[in-house]
N, C-alpha and C positions, 0 to 999 in steps of 0.2 A: 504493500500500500504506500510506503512510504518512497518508494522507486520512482511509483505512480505521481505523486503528486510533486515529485521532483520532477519528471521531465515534464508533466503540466507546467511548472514555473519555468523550466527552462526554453520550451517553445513559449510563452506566454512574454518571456524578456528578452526573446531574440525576434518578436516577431513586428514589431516598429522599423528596426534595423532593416529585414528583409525586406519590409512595405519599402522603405524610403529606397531601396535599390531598384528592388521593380522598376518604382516609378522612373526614376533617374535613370533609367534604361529604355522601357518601352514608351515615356511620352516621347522624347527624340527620334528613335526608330519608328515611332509610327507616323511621325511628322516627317521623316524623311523617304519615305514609303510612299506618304501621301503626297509630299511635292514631286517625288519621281514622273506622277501619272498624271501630271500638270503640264500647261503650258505658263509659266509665270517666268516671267525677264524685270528683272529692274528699271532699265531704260526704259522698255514698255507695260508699265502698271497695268493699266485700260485692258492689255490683249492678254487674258486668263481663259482659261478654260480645262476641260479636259484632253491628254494629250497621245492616251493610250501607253502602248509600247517606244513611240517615236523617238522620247528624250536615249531609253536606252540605244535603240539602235543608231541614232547620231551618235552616242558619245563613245559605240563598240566600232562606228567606221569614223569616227575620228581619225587623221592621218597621222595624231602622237599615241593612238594608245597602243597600239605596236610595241614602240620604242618604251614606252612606258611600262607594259608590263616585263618588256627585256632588262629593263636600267633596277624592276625593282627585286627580281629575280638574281640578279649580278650583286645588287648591293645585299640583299639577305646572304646569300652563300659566300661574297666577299668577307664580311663583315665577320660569320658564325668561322670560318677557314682560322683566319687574325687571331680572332680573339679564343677557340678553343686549343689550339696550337700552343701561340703564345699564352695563353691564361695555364696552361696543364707545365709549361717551361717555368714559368715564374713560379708556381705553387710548389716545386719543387726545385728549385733555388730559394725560397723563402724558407723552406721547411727546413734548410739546413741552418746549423746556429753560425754564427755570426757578428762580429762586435755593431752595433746598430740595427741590431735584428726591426727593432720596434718603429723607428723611425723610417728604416728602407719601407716598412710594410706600409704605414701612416700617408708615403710619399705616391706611393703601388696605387693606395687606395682614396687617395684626392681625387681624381679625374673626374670619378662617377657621382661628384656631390659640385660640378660645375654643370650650370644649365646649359643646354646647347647652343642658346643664340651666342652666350658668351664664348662657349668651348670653339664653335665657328667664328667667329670675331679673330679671336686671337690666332689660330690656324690661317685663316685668310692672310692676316694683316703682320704677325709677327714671324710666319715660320713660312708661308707661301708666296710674299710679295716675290714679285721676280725682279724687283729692283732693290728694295731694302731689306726682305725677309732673310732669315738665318741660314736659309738654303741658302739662297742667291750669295752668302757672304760666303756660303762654304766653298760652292762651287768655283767663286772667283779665287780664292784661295788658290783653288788648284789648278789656273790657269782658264776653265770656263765661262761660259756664259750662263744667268738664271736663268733657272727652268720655270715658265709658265705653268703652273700644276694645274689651278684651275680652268686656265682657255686651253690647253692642249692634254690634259687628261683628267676630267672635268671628274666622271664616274669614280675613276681612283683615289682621286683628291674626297671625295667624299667617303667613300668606305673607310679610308684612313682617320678622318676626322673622327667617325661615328664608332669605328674600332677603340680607337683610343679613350672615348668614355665608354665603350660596355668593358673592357678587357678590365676593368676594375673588378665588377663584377663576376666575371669567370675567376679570374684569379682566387677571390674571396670563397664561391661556392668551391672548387678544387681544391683550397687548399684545407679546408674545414674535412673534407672527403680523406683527403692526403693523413691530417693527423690523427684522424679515427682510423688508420691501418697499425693491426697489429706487428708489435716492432719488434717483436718473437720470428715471426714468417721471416724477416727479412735480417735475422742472423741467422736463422740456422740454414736459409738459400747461400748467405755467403762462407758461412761455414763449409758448406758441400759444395763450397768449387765456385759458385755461378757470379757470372759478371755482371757489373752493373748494366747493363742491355739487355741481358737476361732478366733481370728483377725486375727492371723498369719493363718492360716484353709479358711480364708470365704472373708477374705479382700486382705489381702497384698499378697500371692502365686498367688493366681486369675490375680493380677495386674502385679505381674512378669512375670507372663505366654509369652506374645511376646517377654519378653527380654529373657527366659529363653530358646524359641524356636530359638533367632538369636545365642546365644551359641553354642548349640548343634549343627547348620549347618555349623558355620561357623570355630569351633573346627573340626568338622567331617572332612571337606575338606583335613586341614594340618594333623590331625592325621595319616589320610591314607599315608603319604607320611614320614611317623614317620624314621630318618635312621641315624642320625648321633651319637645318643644317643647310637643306638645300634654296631656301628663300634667302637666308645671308649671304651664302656665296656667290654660287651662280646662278640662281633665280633658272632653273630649268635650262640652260645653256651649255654650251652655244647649240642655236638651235634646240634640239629634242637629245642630247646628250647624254642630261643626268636628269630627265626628267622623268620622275617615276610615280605609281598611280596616284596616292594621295596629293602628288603635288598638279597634277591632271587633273584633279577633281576640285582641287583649288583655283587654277586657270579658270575653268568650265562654268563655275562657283562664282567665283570674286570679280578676277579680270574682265570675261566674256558676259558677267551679270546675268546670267544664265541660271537662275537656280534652279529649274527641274531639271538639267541636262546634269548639273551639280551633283544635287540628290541621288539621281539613276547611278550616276559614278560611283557615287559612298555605299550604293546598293552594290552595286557589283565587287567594291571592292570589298566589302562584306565577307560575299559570298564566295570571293577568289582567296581570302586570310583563311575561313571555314576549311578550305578544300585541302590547302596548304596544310594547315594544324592535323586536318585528320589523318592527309598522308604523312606526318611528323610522327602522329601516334601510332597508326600502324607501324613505318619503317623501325623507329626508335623506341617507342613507348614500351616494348616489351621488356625492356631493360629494367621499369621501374617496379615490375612482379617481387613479389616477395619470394 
């Protein structure tokens, strides 16, 4: 009885919480459903109506969404490549002691507590100008010329940017993964001969594997919605570039004053994040079985 009216209380106090998300979920969704199947333009108030399927099929033969679903395909797998590699490398170079262990970690784990407009600010302006940025200084060092990062490899320059604040992130879940391994396994593998390649091969990645699968989904999620990085920099450039869906659907949106053609976008792009996650779950999610 008393079970009973424990979890009476506990759905009874969790269930404001759930209401306010609902809400905060399906008033939106269903307003962006409903202007999908609109014809509404800002420039043009006056000319509303119903608009059918039309907004989505403009906005699927759109001449950038091509390019856009390629740029945002590049930047997820760019991006999860960077930062599970390099995030699995740091967590173990962290994991070893070291006189500044706490500070090197502190320095690791700053990136991911700078906001994006800023983290692109200073990428742009400090580390990519091709005339005063830090590259540009290194490279004349060496007798070169700067490198344009942004006008001449627009897409790279941004996976790099957007690496650099998630790879905090990986780092942190890895390396939490890394200290929870039994540190028995890995004297008595070296006791019996086996090299470090072998450990790192047969012991330690095996044991990362669940953490290295909550990474990739839960990176993947925000990836797909990658946008502010690329309105600082290169604003969708040059040309269709680096311009990838959410920032397509902000043209569509803001630019072009188009909000049903908008909406249909945020619909699709919806349903294109859905598709993505499930085949994430499928391929990787089996990792997270008990």
């Amino acid at each position: 009885m008393a079970t009973q009216h424990s979890r009476a209380a506990a759905r009874l106090m969790v269930t404001p919480a759930v209401a306010v998300l609902l809400v905060w979920m399906i008033v939106p969704l269903s307003m962006t459903l409903w202007f999908s199947f609109q014809q509404y333009n800002l420039l043009y108030p006056d000319r509303t109506g119903f608009a059918g399927w039309d907004n989505y099929y403009y906005f699927v033969t759109d001449f950038r969404f091509g390019a856009a679903i390629r740029n945002t395909l590049v930047l997820v797998l760019g991006v999860l490549a960077i930062t599970t590699i390099g995030g699995t490398a740091l967590a173990l170079l962290m994991d070893q002691p070291f006189w500044g262990q706490g500070i090197v970690r502190l320095l690791v784990l700053a990136p991911f507590f700078v906001m994006p407009t800023v983290s692109a600010l200073v990428w742009q302006n400090m580390f990519m100008d091709p005339v005063n940025g830090v590259f540009a200084h290194i490279a004349r060092a060496f007798g070169a010329e700067g490198y344009d990062f942004l006008g001449r490899a627009p897409l790279f320059s941004i996976i790099l940017i957007v690496a650099w604040q998630w790879l905090p992130f990986a780092t942190l879940i890895l390396l939490t993964a890394l200290q929870s391994l039994d540190r028995e396994q890995i004297e008595a593998a070296e006791m019996d001969g086996a090299s470090a390649l072998s450990r790192l091969r047969y012991i330690i990645l095996p044991h990362m594997t669940r953490a290295i699968t909550v990474v990739i989904l839960i990176q993947t999620i925000f990836l797909l919605s990658v946008y502010a990085e690329i309105l600082v920099t290169t604003n969708g450039g040059p040309g269709t570039a680096s311009t990838n869906l959410p920032f397509l659907v902000y043209l569509a949106s803001i630019v072009d004053n188009d909000v049903g053609m908008g909406a249909a976008g945020g619909v699709i792009a919806i349903i294109l994040a859905n598709i993505v996650a499930i085949f994430l779950m499928r391929a990787v999610g089996k990792n997270l079985e008990a």
